[in-house]
C-alpha positions in Angstrom: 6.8 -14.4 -12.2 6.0 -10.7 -12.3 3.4 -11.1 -9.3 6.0 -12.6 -7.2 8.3 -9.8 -7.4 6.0 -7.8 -7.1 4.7 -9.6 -3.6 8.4 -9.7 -2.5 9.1 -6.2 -2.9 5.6 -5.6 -0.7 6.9 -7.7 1.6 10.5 -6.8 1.8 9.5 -3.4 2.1 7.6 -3.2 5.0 10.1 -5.5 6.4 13.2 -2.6 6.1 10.9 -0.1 7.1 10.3 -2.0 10.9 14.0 -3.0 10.8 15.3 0.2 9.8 13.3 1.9 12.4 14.8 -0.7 15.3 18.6 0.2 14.0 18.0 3.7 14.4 16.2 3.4 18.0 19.1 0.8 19.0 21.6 3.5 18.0 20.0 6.0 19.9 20.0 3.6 22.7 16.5 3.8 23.1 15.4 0.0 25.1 14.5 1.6 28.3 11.6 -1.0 28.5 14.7 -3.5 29.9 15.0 -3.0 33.3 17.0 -5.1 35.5 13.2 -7.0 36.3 12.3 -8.1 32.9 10.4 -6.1 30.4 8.3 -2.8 31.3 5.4 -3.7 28.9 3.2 -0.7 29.3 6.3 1.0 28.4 7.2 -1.3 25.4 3.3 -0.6 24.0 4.0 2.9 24.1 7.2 2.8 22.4 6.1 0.6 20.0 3.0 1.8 18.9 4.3 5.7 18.5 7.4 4.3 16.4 5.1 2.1 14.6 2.7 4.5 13.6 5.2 7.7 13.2 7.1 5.6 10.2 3.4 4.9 8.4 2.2 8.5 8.8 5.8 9.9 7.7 5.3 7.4 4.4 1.6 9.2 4.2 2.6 12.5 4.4 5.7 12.1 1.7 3.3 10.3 -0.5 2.7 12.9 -3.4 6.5 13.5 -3.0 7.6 9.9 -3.6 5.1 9.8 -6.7 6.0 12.5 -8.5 10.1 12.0 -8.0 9.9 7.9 -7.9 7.7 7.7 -10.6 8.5 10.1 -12.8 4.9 11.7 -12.5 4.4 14.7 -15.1 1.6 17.2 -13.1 -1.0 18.2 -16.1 -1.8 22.2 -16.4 -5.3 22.3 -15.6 -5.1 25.0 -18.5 -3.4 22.8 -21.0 -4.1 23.5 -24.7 -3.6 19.6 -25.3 -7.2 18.4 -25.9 -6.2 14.8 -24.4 -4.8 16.3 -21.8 -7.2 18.2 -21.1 -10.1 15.7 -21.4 -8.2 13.8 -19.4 -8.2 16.8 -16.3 -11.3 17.4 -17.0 -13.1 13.8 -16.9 -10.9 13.7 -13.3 -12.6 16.7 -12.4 -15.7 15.7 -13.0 -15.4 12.1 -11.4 -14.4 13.8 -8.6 -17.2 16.1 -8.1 -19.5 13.5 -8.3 -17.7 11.4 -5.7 -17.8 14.4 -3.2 -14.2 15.1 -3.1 -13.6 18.4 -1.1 -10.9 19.4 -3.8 -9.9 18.5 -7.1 -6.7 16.0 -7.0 -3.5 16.9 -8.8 -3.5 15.3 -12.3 -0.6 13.2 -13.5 1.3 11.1 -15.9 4.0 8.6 -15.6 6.1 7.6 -18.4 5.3 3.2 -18.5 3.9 0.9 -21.4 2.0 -1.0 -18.9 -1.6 0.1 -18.3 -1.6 1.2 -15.1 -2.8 4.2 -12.8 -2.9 4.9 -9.1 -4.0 7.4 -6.1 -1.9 8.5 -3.3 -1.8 11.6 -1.0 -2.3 12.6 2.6 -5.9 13.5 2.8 -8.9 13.9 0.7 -8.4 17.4 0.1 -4.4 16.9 -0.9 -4.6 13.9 -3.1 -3.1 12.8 -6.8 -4.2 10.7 -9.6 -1.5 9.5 -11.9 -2.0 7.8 -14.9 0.3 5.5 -16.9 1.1 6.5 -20.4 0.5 3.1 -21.6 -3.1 3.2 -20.3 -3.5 6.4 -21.6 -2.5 5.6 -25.2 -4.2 2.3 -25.1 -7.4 2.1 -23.1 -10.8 3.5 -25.0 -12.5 6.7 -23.2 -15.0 4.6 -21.3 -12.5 2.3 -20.0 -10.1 5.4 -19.0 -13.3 6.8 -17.1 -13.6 3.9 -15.0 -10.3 3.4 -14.0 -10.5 7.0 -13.1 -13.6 6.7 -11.4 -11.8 3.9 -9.1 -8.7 5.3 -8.7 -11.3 8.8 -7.3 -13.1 6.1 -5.3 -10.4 5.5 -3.2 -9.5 8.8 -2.6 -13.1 9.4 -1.8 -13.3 6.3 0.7 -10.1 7.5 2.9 -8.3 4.5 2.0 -4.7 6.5 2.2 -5.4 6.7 6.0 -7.0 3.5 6.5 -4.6 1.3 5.4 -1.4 3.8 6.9 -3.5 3.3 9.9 -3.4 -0.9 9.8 -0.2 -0.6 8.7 0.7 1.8 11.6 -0.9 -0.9 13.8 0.8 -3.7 12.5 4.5 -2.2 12.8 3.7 -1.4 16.5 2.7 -5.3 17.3 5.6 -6.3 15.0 7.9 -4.3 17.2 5.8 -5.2 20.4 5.9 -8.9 19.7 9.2 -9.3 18.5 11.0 -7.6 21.9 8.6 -9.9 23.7 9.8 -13.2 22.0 13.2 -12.1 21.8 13.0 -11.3 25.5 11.9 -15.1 26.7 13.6 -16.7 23.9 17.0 -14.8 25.4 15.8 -15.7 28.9 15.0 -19.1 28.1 18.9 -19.8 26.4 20.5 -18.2 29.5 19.0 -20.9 31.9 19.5 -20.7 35.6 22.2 -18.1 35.4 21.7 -14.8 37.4 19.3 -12.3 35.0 21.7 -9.9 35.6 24.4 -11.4 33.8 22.6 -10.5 30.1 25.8 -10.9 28.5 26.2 -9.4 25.1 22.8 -7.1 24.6 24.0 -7.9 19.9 22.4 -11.7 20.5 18.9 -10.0 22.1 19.1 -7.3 18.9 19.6 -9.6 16.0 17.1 -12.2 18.0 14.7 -8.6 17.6 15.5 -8.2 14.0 14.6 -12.2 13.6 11.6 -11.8 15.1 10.7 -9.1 13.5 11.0 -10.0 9.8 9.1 -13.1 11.0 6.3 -11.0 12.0 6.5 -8.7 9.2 5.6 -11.5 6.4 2.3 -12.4 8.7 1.7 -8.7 9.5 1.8 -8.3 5.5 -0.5 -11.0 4.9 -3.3 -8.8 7.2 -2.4 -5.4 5.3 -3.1 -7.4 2.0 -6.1 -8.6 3.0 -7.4 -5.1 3.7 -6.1 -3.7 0.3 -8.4 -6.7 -1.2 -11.6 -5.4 0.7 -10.9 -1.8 -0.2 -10.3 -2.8 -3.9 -13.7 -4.3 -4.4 -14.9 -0.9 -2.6 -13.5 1.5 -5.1 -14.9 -1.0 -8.0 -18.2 -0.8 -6.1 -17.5 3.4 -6.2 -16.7 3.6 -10.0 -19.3 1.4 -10.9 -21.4 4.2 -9.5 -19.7 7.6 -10.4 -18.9 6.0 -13.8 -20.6 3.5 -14.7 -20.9 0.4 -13.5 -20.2 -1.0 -18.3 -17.1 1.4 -18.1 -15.7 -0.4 -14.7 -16.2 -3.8 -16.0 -15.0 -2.8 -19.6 -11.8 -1.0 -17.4 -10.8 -4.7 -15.9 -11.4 -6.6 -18.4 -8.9 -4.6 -21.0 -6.9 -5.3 -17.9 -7.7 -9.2 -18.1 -6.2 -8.9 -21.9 -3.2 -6.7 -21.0 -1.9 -8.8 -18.3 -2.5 -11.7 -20.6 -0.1 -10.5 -22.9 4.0 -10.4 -23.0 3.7 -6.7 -22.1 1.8 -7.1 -18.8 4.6 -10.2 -17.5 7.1 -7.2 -18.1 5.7 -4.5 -16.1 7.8 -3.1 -14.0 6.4 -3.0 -10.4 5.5 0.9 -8.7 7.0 1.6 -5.4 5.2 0.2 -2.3 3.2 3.3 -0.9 1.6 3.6 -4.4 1.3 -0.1 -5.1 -1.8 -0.3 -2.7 -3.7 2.0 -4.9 -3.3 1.1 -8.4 -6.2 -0.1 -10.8 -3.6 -4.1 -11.8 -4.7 -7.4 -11.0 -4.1 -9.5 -8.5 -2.7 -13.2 -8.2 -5.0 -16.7 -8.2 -1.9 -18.8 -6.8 -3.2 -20.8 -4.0 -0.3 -19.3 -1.5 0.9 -16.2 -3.1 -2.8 -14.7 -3.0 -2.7 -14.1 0.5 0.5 -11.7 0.1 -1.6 -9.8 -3.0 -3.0 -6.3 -2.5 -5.6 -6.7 -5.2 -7.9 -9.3 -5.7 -7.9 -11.3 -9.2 -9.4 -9.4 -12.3 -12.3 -11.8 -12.5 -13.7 -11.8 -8.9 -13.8 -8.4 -9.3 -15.5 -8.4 -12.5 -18.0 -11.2 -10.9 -18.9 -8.7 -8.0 -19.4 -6.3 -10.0 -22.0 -7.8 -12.2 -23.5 -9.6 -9.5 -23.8 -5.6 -7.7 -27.6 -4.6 -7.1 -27.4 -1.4 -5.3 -26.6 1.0 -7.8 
């Protein structure tokens, strides 16, 4: 059941993040799209889509932060003395030139027996690549360079500000489409009595907050589905920085680790880093749609199926 936690937290996630955001602006009493008319919907857009995106890009720009301290990420000295350590830095360095990167990422590791890395930061230049200890301990050299070289790959693609940029997107319809419903739902209830009399404004809000988690679980269904896209792009990418034997070889010591005991216990990574790790991704027939990564073997298929190397 490890992929259905894991697809809940995803889910509830982005679901606190909207509603949290709509407490706060409810607080602060800021709904002056209601006037005494109806809605003010060029005023609503606004509102919704600077709210919608500030929250993603706020994520974004913590997202080194909330590694290091939720994770437990250990920065690696560029100058360490620890030869595995510093073949480690030094195969990301290289990875990295080779991709184009316009600086070379921070280097980090996170204390976790399951084999597992990830990218996160706010721009190409600012970026870090963490790496599990488990991976590191367990995966063979050619197997660590490819994860590495698709962990790079999505730093190299911009997929940080793509997908904060859906997400952005989707929290402003969300919010858009949820005051709208809630709006003609509330008018609908009150009938033929004067619009003026809106009685309590608490059944509108927790109609909002209804509407919104409603929207949220199909708005997380589209972010997913862009996370599976860019997934088989940073395969694509390591296949061609590294290797296109060390990517396959990298998911298929995946296929056998998540096979295993181990892999069903994994603990799941916070949501803004979740999007960017190298796991596997679920084949149920529902729960796939909700799953950032696609499964291991469509992603080894594409890959040896690939003809522009």
């Amino acid at each position: 059941m490890t992929w259905m936690k894991r697809i809940f937290l995803f889910s509830l996630v982005n679901i606190l993040m909207v509603v949290t955001i709509s407490i706060t602006l409810n607080l602060l009493g800021a709904n002056h799209y209601l006037t005494r008319y109806g809605i003010d919907y060029q005023q609503l857009a606004v509102f919704c889509l600077v709210w919608g995106m500030g929250g993603s890009f706020i994520s974004l720009a913590l997202s080194r932060f909330m590694a290091k301290s939720m994770m437990g990420v250990q920065l690696v000295d560029p100058n360490t003395r620890d030869p595995e350590l510093q073949d480690l830095v030094q195969m990301v360095y290289n990875l990295s030139r080779s991709a184009g990167l316009p600086a070379m990422p921070e280097v980090g590791i996170y204390d976790s027996p399951e084999l597992n890395a990830f990218a996160t930061g706010p721009s190409k230049a600012r970026s870090l690549v963490a790496v599990s200890s488990g991976l590191l301990g367990r995966m063979s050299k050619d197997e660590l360079e490819g994860v590495l070289g698709h962990e790079i790959s999505h730093v190299a693609n911009g997929d940080m500000i793509t997908l904060t940029l859906i997400q952005g997107v989707i929290n402003a319809f969300v919010m858009f489409l949820a005051r709208v419903a809630a709006f003609a739902v509330s008018q609908a209830l009150r009938g033929n009595n004067d619009r003026e009399e809106r009685g309590s404004p608490m059944i509108q809000y927790v109609m909002v907050f209804i509407f919104e988690i409603l929207f949220s679980i199909l708005g997380s269904m589209v972010v997913a589905w862009f996370s599976r896209f860019r997934e088989f792009r940073a395969d694509a990418g390591s296949a061609r920085v590294a290797g296109r034997d060390k990517m396959v070889a990298a998911l298929r010591a995946l296929q056998r680790a998540y096979e295993s005991p181990l892999g069903e216990d994994a603990q799941p990574a916070p949501q803004a880093m979740r999007a960017f790790q190298i796991s596997s991704g679920s084949k149920g027939s529902f729960v796939k749609f909700f799953s950032t990564h696609p499964p291991l073997e469509d992603r080894i298929a594409a890959l040896e199926t690939m003809t522009n190397l």
